[in-house]
N, C-alpha and C positions, 0 to 999 in steps of 0.2 A: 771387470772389463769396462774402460770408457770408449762408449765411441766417439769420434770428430767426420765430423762432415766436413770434405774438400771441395767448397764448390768455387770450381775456379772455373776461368774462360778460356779463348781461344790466345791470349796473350798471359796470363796467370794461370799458367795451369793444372788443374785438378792434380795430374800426377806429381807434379813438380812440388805442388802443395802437399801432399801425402808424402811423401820425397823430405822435404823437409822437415816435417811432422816427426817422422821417426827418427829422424839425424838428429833432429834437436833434443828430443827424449832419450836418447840412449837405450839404455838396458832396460828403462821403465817403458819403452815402446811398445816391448812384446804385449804387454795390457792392453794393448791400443785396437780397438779397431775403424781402422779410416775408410770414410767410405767415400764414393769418388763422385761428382755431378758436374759436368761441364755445361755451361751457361752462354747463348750467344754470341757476347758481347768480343772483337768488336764488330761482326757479320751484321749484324744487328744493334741498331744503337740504342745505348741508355738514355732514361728519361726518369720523368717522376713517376714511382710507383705509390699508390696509393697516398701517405704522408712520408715519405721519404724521398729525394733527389737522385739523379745519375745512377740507378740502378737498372738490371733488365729486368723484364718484366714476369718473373718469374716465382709470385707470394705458395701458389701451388704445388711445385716443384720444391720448392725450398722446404713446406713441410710434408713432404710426401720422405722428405730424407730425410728430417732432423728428425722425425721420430725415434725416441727414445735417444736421441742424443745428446751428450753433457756439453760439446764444444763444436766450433765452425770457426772456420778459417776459409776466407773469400775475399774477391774483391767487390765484383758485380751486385753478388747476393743479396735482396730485395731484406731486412729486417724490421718489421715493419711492427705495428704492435697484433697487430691479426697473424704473423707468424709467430711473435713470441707466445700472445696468447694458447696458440693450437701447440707450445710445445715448451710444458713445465718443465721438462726435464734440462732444457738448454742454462749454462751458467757460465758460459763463456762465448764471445765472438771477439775473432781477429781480424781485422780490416786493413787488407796489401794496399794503401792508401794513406795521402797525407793526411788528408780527414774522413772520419766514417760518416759522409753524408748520407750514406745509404742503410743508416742504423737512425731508428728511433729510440733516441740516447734518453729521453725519459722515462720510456714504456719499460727499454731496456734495465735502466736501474731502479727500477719499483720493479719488477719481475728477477732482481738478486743478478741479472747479466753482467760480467764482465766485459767490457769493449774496450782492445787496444788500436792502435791505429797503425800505422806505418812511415813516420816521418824520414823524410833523406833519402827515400830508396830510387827518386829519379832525378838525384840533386845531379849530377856528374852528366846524365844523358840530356837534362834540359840543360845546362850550361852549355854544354860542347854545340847545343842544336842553336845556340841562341848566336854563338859566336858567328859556327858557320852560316845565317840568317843573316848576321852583319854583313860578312863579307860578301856574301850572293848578293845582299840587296847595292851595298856599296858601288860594286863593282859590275851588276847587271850580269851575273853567269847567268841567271833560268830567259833572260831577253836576247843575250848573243846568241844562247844555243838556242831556243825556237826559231827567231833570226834565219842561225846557221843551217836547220832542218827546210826550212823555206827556201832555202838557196839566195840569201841576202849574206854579203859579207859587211858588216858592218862596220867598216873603216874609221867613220866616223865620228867614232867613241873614242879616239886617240885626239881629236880635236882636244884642247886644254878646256872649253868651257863645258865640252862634255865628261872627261874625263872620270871618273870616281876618285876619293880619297884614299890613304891608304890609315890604318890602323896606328903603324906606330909615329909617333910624335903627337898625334891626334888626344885631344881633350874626351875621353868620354863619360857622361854622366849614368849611375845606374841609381832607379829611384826604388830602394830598399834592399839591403845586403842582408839576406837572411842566409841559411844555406846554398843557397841556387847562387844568389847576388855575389857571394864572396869569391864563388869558383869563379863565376864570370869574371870576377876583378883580378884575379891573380891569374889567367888564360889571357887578357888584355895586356895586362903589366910586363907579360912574357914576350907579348907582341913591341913594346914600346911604349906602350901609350899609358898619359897621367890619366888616372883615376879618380874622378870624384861622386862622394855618395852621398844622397839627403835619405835621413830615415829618420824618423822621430823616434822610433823605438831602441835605436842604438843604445847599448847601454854605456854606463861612464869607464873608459878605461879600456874600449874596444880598439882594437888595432887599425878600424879603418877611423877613429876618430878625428884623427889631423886629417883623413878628407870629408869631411863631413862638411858640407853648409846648406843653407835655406834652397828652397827648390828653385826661387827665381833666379839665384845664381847660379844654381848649378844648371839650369835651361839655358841662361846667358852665354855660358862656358864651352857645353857639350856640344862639339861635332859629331858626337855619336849618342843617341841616348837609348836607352834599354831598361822597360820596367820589368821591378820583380819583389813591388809590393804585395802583399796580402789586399782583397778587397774588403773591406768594412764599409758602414755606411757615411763614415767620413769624408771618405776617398773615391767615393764613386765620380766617373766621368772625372779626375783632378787634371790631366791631362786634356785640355780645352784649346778654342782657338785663342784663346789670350795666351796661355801656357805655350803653344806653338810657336806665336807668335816671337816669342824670348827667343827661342833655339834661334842661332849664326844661321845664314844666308847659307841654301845647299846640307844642313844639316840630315844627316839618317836617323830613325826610331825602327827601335825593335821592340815587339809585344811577344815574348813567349810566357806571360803571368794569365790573369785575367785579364778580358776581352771588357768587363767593366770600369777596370781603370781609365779608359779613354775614349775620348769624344769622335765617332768614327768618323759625323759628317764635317768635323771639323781635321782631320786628317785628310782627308778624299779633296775638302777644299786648298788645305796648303799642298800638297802633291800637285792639282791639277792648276795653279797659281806657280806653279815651280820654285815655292819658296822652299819644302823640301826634295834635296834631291833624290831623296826612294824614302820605305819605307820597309818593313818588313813585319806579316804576323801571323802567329800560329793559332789565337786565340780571334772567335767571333761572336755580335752579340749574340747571332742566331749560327747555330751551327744543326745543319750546312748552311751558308750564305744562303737566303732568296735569290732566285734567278732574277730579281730587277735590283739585288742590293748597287750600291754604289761604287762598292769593294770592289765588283767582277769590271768594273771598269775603269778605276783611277789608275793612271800614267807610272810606272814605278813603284811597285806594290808587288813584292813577295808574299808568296802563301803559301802556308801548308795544312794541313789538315789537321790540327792539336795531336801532333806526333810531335812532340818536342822531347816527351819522356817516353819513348817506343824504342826502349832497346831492351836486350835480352838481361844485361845486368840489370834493369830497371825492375823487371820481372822476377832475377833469381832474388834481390835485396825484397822482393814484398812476401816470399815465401819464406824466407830465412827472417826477418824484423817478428813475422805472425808468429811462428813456428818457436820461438824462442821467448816470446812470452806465453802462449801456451805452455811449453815448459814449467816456466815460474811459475803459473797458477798449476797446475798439476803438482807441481811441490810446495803449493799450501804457500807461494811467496805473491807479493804484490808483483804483476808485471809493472815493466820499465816503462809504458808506453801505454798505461792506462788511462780513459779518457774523462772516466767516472768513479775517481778516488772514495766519495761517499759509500758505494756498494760494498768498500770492505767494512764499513760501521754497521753494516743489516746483518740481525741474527741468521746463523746460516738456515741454509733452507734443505 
């Protein structure tokens, strides 16, 4: 009999995870027993726990279940090396996430743990949220309608210097086409609008090649710009008041990546300069904003709560990606989605 521990949250959740667990195992499920822990998040937000990132706070819990357990499949779940220590028997963890920050991926692979990850599983729901972020911001819908609740009709947005732009014919630049970037380009293209991409990582032969160029042109070009790099420490803050400063008179920015790609008091300054005409982002340094950030006050400034990837597919794709490399390592095969290749070189344990 193996057991799996489903410690999922109030968005991944436990059943759902246990759900998938035995859909993915088949016939070989009946072996299985899954046992269920639902975890705060996101009632309660993630933070660092211990030496791990964006996890809840939950090192206790976590081994109060994995006892005597072989596998876990989470998102939340705190893996810390003080869990894996309290719990030899673990040789597998599945992480419903693009990255398992919340795994201590060295402790994990000197203690024989498998860790896969979850990539793409909210490629489609943050694309869709990024588009519609353009358009809201473009077009001022979350400003007419508060506006509209206050009993202001604001006519005066049909004025031409007010106006918003519209999508199609519009140049928009996206700074990195990974997964997320490429939906967004082909959701754009459907709209009208040329597409152009800077990514350094593009590989040679890629489809979005012929729009590829250097970022100061594509800053130069974009009436619409939208990041969806990775953050490394090359690119931190790349987006600056010089960089702004490129984007066309009245241009929009959408941030549904990381909140470290971009310079925020240098966004807050071209918004309130009215060089750009809005802005849009999902993504902060500090989340939640401080009540004196700068954000809760620049002119034209879309927000949401890092809900970009907060749909229900977003959540069945993290229990179904887990659930099916669990599989594979139950059948003695490498998962698809593993993060620490070396652990299958260690004699087994």
């Amino acid at each position: 009999m193996t057991t799996v521990l489903a410690a999922g949250d109030h968005f991944v959740r436990a059943d759902r995870l246990a759900a998938a667990v035995r859909e993915a195992c088949g016939p070989d499920g009946a072996d299985l027993d899954v046992v269920e822990l639902t975890l705060p998040w996101p009632d309660v937000p993630f933070g660092r726990v211990a030496e791990v990132d964006e996890a809840s706070d939950a090192e206790d819990e976590m081994i109060a279940h994995l006892a005597g357990a072989q596998a876990c499949v989470t998102q939340m779940g705190p893996v810390t090396a003080r869990v894996l220590e309290a719990c030899p028997d673990l040789r597998f963890v599945g992480v419903g996430r693009g990255g398992p920050v919340n795994v201590n991926l060295e402790a994990a692979t000197a203690h024989g743990v498998q860790v896969t990850r979850a990539p793409g599983r909210n490629a489609v729901a943050t694309a869709e949220h990024t588009v519609a972020m353009m358009l809201a911001a473009a077009r001022r819908i979350p400003q007419v309608h508060a506006d509209l609740l206050a009993g202001t009709w604001r006519g005066d947005f049909y004025r031409y210097d007010t106006a918003g732009p519209e999508i199609a014919g519009s140049t928009v630049g996206l700074v990195g086409v990974g997964e997320i970037g490429e939906r967004v380009a082909s959701r754009l293209e459907g709209f009208g609008a040329r597409v152009l991409v800077h990514d350094p990582y593009l590989p040679e032969g890629h489809r979005r090649a012929a729009g590829a160029v250097d970022l100061d042109e594509l800053l130069g070009a974009a009436d619409l710009l939208s990041l969806h790099a990775r953050l490394t420490a090359d690119n931190v803050r790349m987006i600056g008041a010089r960089e702004l400063a490129l984007l066309p008179q009245g241009a929009v920015l959408v941030n549904c990546a990381r909140a470290g790609l971009l310079d925020h008091d240098a966004l807050c300054d071209a918004l309130e300069s009215g060089h750009l005409h809005a802005a849009a982002l999902d993504v902060f340094p500090d989340e939640p904003p401080a009540a004196d950030s700068r954000l809760l006050r620049a002119p034209r400034l879309v927000m949401t709560p890092h809900l970009a990837g907060a749909s229900r597919q977003t959540a069945d794709n993290a229990c179904r990606i887990v659930a099916a490399d669990l599989a594979a390592h139950l059948r003695g095969e490498p998962p698809e989605h593993l993060v620490n290749p070396e652990v299958l070189e260690q004699p087994h344990r």
